[in-house]
C-alpha positions in Angstrom: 4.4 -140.6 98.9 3.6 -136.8 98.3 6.5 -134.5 97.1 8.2 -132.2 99.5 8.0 -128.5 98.9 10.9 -126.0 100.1 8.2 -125.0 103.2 8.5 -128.0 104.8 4.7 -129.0 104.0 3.9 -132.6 102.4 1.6 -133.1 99.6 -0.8 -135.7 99.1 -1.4 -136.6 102.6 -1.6 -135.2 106.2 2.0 -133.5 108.3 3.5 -136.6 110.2 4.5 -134.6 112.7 1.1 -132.7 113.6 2.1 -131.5 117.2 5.5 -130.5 115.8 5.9 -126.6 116.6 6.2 -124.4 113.0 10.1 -123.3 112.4 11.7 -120.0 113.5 11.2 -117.8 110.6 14.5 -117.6 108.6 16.2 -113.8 108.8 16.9 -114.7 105.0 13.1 -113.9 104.7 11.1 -116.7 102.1 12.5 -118.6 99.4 12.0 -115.8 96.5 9.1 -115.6 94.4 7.1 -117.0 98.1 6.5 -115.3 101.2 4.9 -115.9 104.0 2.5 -115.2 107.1 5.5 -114.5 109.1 6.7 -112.3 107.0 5.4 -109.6 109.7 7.2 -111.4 112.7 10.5 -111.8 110.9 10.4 -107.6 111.0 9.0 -107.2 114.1 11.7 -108.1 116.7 14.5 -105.9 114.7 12.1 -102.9 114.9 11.4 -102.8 118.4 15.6 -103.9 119.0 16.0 -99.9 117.3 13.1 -98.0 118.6 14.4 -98.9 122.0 17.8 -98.0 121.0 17.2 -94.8 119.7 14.9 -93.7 122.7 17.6 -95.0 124.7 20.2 -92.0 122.8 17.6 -89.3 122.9 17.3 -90.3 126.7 20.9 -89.2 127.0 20.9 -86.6 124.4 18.1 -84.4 124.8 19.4 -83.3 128.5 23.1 -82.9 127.0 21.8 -80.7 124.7 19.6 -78.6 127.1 22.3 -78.0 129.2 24.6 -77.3 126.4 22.1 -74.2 125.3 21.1 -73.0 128.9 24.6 -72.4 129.9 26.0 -70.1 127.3 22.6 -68.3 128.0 23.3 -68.1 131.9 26.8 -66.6 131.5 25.6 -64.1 128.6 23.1 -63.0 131.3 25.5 -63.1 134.4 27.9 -61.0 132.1 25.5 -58.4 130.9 23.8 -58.1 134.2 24.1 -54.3 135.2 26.9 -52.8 137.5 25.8 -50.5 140.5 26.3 -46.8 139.6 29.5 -45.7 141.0 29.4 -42.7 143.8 30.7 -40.4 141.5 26.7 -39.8 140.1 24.5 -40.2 143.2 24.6 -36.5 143.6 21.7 -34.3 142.8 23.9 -31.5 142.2 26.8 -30.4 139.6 28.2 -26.8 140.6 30.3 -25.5 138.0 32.8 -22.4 137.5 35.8 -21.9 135.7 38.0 -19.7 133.2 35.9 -19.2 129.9 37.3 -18.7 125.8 36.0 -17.4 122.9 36.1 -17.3 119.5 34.3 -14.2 118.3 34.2 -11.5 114.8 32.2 -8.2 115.7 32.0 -7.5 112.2 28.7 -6.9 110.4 30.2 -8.7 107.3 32.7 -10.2 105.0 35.1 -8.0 103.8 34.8 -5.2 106.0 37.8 -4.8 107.4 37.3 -6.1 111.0 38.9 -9.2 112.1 37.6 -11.8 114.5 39.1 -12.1 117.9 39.8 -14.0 120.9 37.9 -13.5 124.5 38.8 -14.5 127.5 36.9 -14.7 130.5 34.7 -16.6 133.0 31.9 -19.3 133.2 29.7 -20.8 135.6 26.8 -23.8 135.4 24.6 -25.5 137.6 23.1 -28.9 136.7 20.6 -30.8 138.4 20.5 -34.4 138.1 17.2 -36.5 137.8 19.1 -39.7 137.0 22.8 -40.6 136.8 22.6 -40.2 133.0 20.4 -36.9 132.5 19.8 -33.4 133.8 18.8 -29.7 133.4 21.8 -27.6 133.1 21.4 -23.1 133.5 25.0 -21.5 132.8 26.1 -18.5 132.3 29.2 -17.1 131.0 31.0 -13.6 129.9 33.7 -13.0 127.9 36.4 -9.6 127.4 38.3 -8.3 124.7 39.7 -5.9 122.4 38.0 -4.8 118.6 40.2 -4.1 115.8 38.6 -1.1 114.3 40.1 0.9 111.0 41.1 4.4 110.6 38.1 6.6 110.9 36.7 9.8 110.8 34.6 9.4 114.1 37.2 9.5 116.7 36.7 5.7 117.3 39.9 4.1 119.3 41.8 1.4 116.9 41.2 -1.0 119.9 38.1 -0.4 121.6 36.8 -3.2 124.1 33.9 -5.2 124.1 32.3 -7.8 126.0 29.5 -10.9 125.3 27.8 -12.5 128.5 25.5 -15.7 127.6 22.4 -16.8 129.7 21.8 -20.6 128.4 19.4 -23.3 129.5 18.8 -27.3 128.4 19.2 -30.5 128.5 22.4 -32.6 130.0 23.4 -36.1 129.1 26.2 -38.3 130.7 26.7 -41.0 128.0 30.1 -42.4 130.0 30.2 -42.8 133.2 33.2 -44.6 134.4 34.9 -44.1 138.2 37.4 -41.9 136.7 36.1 -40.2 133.5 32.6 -38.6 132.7 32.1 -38.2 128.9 28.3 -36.5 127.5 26.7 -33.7 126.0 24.6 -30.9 126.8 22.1 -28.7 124.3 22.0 -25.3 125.8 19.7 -21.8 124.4 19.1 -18.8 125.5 20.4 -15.1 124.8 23.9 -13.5 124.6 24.1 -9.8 125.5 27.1 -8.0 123.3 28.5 -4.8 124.4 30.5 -3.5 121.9 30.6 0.9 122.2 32.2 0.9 125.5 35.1 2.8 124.3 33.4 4.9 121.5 32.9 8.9 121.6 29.8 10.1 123.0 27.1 9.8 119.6 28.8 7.4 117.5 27.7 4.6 116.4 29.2 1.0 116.3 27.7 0.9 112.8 29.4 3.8 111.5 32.7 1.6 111.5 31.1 -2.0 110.4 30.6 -3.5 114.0 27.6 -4.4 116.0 25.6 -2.4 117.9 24.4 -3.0 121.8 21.5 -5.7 121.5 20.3 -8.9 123.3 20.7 -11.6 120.8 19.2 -15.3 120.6 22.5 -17.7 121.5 22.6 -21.1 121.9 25.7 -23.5 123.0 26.1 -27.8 122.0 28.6 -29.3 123.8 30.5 -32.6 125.1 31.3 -31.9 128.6 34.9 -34.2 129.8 34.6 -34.6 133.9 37.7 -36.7 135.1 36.4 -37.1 138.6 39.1 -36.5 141.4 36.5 -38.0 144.1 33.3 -38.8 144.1 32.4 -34.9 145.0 35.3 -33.5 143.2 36.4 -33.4 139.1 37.9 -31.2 137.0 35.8 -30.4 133.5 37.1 -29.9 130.1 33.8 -28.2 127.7 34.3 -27.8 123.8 31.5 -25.8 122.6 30.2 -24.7 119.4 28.4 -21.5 120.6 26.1 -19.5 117.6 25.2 -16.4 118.2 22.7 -13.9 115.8 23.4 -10.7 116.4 22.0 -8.8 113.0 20.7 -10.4 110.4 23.4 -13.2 110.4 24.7 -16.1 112.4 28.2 -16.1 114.2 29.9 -19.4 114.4 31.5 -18.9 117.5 33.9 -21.5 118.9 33.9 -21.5 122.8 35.5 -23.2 125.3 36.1 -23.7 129.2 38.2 -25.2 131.9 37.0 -25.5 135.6 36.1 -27.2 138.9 33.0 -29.3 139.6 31.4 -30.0 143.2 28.9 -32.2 143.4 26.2 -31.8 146.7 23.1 -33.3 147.3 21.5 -36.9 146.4 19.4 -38.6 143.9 17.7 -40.6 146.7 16.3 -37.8 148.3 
């Protein structure tokens, strides 16, 4: 009789058991140093076990995750979506008027004895609207006061008066516009007229005593107009202004400033 080897197979003569069906492949794999034809079924079955597994996750996962990412991305869009404009800027129309400050020096230069001084007077505006956040602004404004002029030999009053009116025309911007408070800016040029012999003898000249003479100058204004709306037709307006003037040969920093009523008329629709 034939030896037996590990595989089950007889030497030296034909398998007894020829119908017999061939043994399950062992998950230990072959005997080591041997292996085998079913070497590639022994794998198979595990493989297919963890394909269908993992399909079976990403089944589950990949619509998790979708709706993990789509959501934050739906509220960041419901939360940024725009408001409607409130009432307060669906008018066509901005009428302005109000008292009117400035900060002002006659003087033809340094060191010349004449000091700068503050004006007082009016200021109106009229803006129209092309959308809530921009417009064309015309204003005008004049302003009153009092020189300080030195001892002279020209008769000149130590206090003679003088007067600057501004014709100015640009650009408006509301940057903030909240139900109760308008916030923006507005780039304004044009000319200011100064006045300044008014109480000067007959033949003198502003000149003579260091001060301007009568001239139409180039002036411009750049403010940030503060509306805190009272209705929708009705705020009152705070305007800072930095307001050069160039009377001469020389620029005049002037600071300016106003205080006033708003009415708003008209509509953007129409």
């Amino acid at each position: 009789m034939g030896n037996i080897l590990p595989a089950g197979r007889v030497t030296g003569g034909r398998d007894p058991c020829p119908m017999r069906r061939p043994a399950r492949p062992s998950a230990r794999g072959p005997p080591h140093g041997e292996s085998g034809a079913g070497d590639s079924l022994e794998f198979a079955t595990p493989f297919s076990e963890v394909s269908l597994r993992v399909k079976a996750v990403l089944s589950r996962f990949v619509p998790l995750l979708a709706f993990g990412v789509l959501l934050p991305l739906h509220a960041q869009v419901t939360a940024t979506a725009p408001e409607a404009e409130a009432p307060q800027y669906s008018q066509r129309w901005d009428i302005y008027g109000g008292a009117q400050y400035m900060h002002f020096n006659p003087g033809t230069g340094r060191g010349n004895g004449v000091k700068a001084l503050n004006l007082m007077g009016w200021t109106g505006s009229a803006t129209a609207w092309f959308r809530p956040s921009f417009g064309i602004e015309a204003s005008i404004r004049g302003a009153y006061g009092n020189m300080t002029v030195l001892p002279n030999p020209f008769d000149i009053p130590p206090s003679p008066k003088m007067s600057e009116d501004l014709f100015l025309f640009g650009p408006s911007f509301r940057f903030i516009r909240r139900p109760r408070v308008t916030a923006g800016m507005h780039v304004l040029i044009g000319a200011a007229y100064g006045v300044f012999d008014s109480d000067f003898p007959a033949g003198s000249n502003p000149q003579e005593v260091n001060i301007y003479n009568n001239k139409l100058a180039f002036g411009y204004a750049v403010g940030a107009p503060v509306d805190f709306n009272v209705t929708s037709r009705w705020s009152v307006r705070a305007v800072p202004d930095w307001q050069p003037t160039h009377y001469g040969f020389s620029q005049q920093n002037e600071f300016a400033g106003s205080v006033g009523l708003v009415y708003k008329i008209g509509s953007l629709g129409k």
